[in-house]
N, C-alpha and C positions, 0 to 999 in steps of 0.2 A: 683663192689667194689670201693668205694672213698678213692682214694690212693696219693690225693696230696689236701692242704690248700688253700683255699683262707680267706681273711679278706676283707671284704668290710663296709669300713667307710662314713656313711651318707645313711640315709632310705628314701630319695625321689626318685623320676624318674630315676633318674641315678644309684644308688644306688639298688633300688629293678630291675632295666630292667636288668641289671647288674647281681642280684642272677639268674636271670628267667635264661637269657643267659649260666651262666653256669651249670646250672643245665639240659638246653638242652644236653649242649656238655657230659653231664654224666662224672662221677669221681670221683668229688670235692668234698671235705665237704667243706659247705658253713660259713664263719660268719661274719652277718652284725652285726654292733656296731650304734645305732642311739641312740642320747643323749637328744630327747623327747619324750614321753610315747605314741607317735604315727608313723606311717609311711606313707610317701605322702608328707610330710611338704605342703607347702602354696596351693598343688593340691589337699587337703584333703578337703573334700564336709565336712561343720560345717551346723548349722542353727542358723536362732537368728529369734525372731517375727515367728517361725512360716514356716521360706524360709530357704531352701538351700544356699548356696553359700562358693565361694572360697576366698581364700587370692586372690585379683586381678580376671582379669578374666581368666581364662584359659583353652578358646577354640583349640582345637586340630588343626593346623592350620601348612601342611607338602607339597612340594614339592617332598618329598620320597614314590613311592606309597606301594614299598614293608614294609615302616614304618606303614603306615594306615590299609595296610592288616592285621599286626602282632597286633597290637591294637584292629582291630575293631573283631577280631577274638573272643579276651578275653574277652573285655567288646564293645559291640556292639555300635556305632558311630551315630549321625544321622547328615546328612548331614546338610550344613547351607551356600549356595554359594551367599544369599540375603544378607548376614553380612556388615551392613555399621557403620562404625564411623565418627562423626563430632568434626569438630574446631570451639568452640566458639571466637571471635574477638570481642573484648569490642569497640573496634577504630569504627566496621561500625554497630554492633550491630547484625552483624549476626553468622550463622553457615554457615561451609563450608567444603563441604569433604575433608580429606586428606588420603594419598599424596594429593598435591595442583593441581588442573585440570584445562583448560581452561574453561571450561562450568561455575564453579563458577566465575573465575576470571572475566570472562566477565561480570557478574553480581554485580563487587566490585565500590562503587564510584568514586574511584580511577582508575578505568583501564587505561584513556586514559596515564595516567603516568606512569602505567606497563608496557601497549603497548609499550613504547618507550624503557623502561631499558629493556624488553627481548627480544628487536630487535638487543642491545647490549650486551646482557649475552649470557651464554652456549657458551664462549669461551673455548674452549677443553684445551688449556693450559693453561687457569686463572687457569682453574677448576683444573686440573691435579699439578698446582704448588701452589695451596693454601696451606697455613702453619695451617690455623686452620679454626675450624668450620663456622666462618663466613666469611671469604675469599672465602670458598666453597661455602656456601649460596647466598653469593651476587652475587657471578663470572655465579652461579647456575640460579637462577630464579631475579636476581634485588636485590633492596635493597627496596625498599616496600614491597616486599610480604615475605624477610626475616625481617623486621623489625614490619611485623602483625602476623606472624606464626612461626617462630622460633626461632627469638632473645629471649622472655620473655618466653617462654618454658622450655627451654634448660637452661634458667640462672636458674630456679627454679629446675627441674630434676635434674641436677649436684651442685646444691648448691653450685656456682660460681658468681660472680659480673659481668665476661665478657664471654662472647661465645668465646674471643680469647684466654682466656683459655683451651678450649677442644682444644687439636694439633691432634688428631685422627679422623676419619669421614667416615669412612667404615660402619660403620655401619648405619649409617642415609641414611632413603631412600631418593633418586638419586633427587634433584631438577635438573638436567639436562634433567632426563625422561620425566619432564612434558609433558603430554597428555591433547589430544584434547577428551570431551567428558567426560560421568562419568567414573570413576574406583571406583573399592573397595582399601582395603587396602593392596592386592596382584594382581598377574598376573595369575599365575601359579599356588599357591596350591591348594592343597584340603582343605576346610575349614569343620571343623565337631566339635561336642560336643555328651557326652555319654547318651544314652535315657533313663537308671538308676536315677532316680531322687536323686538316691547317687554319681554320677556324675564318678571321676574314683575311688573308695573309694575298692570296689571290685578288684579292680588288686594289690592292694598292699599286701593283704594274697596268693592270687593267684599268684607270681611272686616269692613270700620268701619261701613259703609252702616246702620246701626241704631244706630252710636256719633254721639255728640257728640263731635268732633273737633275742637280746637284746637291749631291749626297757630303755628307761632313766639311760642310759648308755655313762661314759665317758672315754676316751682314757687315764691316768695317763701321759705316758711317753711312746716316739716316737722312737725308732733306726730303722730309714727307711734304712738305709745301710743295715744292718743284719736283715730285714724285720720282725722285732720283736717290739714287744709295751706292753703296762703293763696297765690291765686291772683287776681292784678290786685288785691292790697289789702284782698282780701275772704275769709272763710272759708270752709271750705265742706268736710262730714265726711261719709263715706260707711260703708258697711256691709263692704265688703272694699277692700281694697290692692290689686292686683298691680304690683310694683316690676319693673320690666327696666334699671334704669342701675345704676349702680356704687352698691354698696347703703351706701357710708361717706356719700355725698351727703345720705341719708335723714338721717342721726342727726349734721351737722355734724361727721364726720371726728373725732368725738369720740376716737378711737383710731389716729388720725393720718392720713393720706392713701392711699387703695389707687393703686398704682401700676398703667399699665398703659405697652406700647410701642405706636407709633402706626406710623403710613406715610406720606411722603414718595411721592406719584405722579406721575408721569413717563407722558404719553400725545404716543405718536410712530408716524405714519405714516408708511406706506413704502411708493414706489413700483410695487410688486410685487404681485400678487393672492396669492400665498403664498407661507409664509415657512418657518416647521416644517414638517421632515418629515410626512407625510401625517396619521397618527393621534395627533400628540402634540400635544397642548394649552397645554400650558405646559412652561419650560425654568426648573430649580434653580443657582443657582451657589454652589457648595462653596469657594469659593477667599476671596480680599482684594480681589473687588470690595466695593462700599459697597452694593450691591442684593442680594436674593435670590431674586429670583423677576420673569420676562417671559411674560406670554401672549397670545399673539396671540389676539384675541375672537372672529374669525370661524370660529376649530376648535369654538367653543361655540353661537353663534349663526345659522352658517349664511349671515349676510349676505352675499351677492354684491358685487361691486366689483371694479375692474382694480387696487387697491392695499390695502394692509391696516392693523391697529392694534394696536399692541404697547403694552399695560401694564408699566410698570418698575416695582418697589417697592424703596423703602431704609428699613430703619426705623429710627424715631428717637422721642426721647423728646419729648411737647407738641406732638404732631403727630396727637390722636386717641386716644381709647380704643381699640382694635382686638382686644387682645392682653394678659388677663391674667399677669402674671407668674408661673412656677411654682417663686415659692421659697417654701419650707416656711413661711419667715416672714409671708412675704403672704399664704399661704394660711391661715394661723393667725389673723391678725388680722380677714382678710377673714370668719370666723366668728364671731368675736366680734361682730361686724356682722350676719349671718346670724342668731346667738343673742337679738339683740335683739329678732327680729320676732316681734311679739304675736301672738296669733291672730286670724283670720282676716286676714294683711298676708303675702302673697307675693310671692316673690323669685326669677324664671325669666329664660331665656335666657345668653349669654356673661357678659353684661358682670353681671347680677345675678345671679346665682350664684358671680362671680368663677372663671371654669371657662374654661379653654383650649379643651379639644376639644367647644365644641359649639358645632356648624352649625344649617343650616336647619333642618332635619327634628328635631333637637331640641327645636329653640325649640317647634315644632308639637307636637312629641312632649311637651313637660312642659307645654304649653298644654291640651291633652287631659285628660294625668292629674290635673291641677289644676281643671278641670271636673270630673271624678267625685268629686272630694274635699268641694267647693264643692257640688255640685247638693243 
């Protein structure tokens, strides 16, 4: 018998792991509210030309293994631990793995001048008292190999003039770490992608299948105190929250608006069955193009075809939540927003959290612990 509400707001990852989870725990009547005529948002397998692919790329990619069991359970996984991505560098004209490695480094025109600034860097207190992103960087790996790889990056990603405007940096992987030898682009995960040539498109009826699901559907008006919200004109108040959108939306931006940067997508076929080198997934550009990032879908997917399909991104601002910003300031406010949620009214995933580095397995992963909290 389902003897107590939930209202679950936004139908991505977060969102539907979230109905799946309570619908484990048995009880609930479930209702998600999502305000496009789909469920998945940017993890939703489209096609154009012909090809599958996603908004971005997004390979399953989890240091949680009870996360990858729960997943590959539903929609079956295939492994993929060969996954490389390169930095193109307009300076020397090459590509180069990242994270930054010695093995390329060794190989830059420039080394003997590296050699000397990282005989000098990876002071643990530069590093530990840098005020912003490039203080980290330099204190990190030198000021050439942040001045070819992440200065012009990062101005572009954050739609900033200066990298000393990013004061946050947790999230950027460690130029302290640098390693001797290749790496990929983790240590530890498990890297995988779904063998479904519909990618994960199958989990998202699978996960709601016991929810009340309303598709292009929007929220009117918010009373998160009295866990109550008005939806088609009508009210309607439930027993728990779980919020997954930008959490200022809840409380009318009463503390002004959370910024996020968006993407500009670019889907272009090409003649050719393939395109990247054999194991690399996606290619970074480090320089003054306006994009930062091309993946060719079929190194993820596996689709056969005599031609292929290249993902372009440029970001830009009004172009999508995608990408919260990591300045102190937004992260500051974005709490005060956070601090308003009553009890039992939660707030998981990217976009509600207001949190950069979390993926899929996240979203699953704080769907979870938020089931034991709730049960």
């Amino acid at each position: 018998m389902k003897n107590k509400s939930a209202l679950i707001i936004g139908g991505g990852f977060a969102g539907c792991s979230t109905a799946h989870q309570l619908d484990l725990l048995g009880g609930w009547d479930i209702t998600l509210i999502e305000k496009s005529n789909f469920l998945g948002a940017g993890n939703k397998t489209r096609w154009y030309g012909g090809h599958p692919y996603t908004f971005g790329p997004r390979h399953f990619l989890t240091p949680y293994e009870e996360v990858f069991k729960y997943i590959n359970n539903i929609i079956p996984l295939r492994l993929c631990p060969e996954h490389e991505f390169l930095t193109y560098v307009e300076k020397d004209d090459s590509f180069y793995a990242y994270p930054i490695n010695m093995q390329d480094v060794r190989k830059m025109p420039d080394y003997k001048n590296i050699e000397i600034e990282l005989k000098s860097s990876k002071d643990i207190n530069k590093i530990n008292s840098a005020k912003n992103l490039e203080e980290y960087w330099i204190a990190s790996v030198g000021e050439t190999l942040y001045s070819k790889m992440i200065d012009k990056y990062n101005k572009k990603m954050w739609l900033v003039d200066d990298c000393k405007d990013i004061d946050t940096f947790s999230w950027s992987p460690k130029g302290v770490a640098l390693k001797d030898g290749p790496r990929a682009a983790w240590d530890i995960a498990i890297s995988a992608y779904p063998i479904d040539i519909n990618g994960y498109n199958n989990y998202f009826p699978f996960a709601t299948k016991e929810s009340n699901v309303l598709l292009s559907t929007r929220i009117n008006d918010y009373d998160i105190e009295n866990k109550r919200v008005k939806i088609n004109g009508e009210n309607h108040t439930f027993d728990i929250i779980i919020n997954t959108i930008s959490p200022d939306l809840l409380f009318n931006q009463c503390y002004g608006e959370l910024p996020f940067i968006g993407r500009i997508f670019h889907k272009i076929v090409i003649p050719t069955e393939h395109i990247f080198p054999k194991n690399v997934y996606f290619l970074y550009f480090a320089n003054d193009e306006q994009f930062t990032r091309i993946v060719e879908y079929k190194k993820l997917t596996k689709f056969k075809s005599n031609s292929s399909l290249l993902g372009l991104e440029i970001p830009a601002l009004n172009a999508g939540k995608h990408y919260p910003l990591p300045f102190k300031s937004e992260l500051s406010k974005a709490k005060k927003y956070l601090d308003l949620m009553p009890e039992n009214v939660y707030s998981i995933g990217r976009a509600g959290t207001y949190t950069y580095a979390v993926d899929i397995d996240d979203c699953i992963n704080q769907a979870m612990m938020m089931a034991q909290i709730i049960k």
